[in-house]
C-alpha positions in Angstrom: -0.9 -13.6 -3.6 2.6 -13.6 -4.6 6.2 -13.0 -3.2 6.6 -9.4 -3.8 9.9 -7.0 -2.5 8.4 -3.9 -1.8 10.7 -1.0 -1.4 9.6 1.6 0.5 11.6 4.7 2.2 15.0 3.4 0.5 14.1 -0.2 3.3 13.2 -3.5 1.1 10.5 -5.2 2.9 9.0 -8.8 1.5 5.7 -9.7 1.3 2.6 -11.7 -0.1 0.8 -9.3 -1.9 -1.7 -9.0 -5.2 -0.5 -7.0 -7.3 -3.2 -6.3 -10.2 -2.0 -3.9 -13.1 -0.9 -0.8 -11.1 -2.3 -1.6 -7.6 -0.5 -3.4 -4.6 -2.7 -4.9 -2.1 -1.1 -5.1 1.6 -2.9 -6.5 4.5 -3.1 -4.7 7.5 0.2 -6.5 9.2 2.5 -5.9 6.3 1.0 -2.5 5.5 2.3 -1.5 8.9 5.5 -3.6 9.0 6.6 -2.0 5.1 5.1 1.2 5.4 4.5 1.9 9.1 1.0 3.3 7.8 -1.8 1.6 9.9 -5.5 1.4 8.4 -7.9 3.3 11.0 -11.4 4.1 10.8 -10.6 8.2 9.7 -8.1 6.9 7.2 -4.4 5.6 6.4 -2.8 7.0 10.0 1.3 7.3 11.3 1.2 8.8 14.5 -0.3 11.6 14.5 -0.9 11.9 11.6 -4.1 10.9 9.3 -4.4 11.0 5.1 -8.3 10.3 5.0 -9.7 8.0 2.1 -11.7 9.5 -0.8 -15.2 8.3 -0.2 -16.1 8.3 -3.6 -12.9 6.3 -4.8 -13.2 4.3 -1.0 -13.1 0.7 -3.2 -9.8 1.8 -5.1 -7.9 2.2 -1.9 -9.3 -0.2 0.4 -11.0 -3.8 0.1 -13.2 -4.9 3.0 -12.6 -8.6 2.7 -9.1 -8.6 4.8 -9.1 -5.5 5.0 -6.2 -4.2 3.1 -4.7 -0.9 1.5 -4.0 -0.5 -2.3 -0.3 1.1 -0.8 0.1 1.9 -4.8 -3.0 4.2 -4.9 -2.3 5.6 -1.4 1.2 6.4 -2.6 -0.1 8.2 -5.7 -2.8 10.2 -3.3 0.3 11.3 -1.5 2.1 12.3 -4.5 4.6 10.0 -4.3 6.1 7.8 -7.4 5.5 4.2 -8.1 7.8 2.0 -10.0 7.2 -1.7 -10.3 9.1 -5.0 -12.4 6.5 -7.3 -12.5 8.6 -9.4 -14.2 11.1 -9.5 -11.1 7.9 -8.8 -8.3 9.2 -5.9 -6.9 7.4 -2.2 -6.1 9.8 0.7 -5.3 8.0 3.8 -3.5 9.4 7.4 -3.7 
């Protein structure tokens, strides 16, 4: 885990997040606080509204040990772009 500014819908949010290579690994709380996605049983949910997970790919998007979203993934299901400086630990979302 590492201090990471996350930049999603033009609002910087910080966090302790992994970041591995091109995935960013929120826990539940901070997935919700950054994000306002919430991790639910049918999928990544806002209000109404509910994106299920692949099955197949189920272990790129979410880890059972927390659990937690790989937001980077989720973003790129959504079609949304993904920037990130690793160098200065931050993520910007589209």
């Amino acid at each position: 885990m590492s201090a990471i500014t996350v930049i999603y819908a033009d609002r910087p949010s910080p966090v302790d997040a992994s970041s591995e290579s091109d995935s960013l690994w929120l826990d539940t709380a901070d997935l919700v606080r950054v994000s306002g996605w919430k991790l639910k049983p049918e999928g990544a949910c806002k209000g109404d509204i509910c994106i299920p997970i692949p099955p197949a790919r189920e272990a790129e998007f979410v880890r059972a040990d927390g659990p937690s979203l790989n937001l980077a993934a989720f973003a790129r299901l959504l079609g949304q772009p993904v920037l990130h400086d690793d160098n200065h630990g931050v993520w910007f979302f589209g």
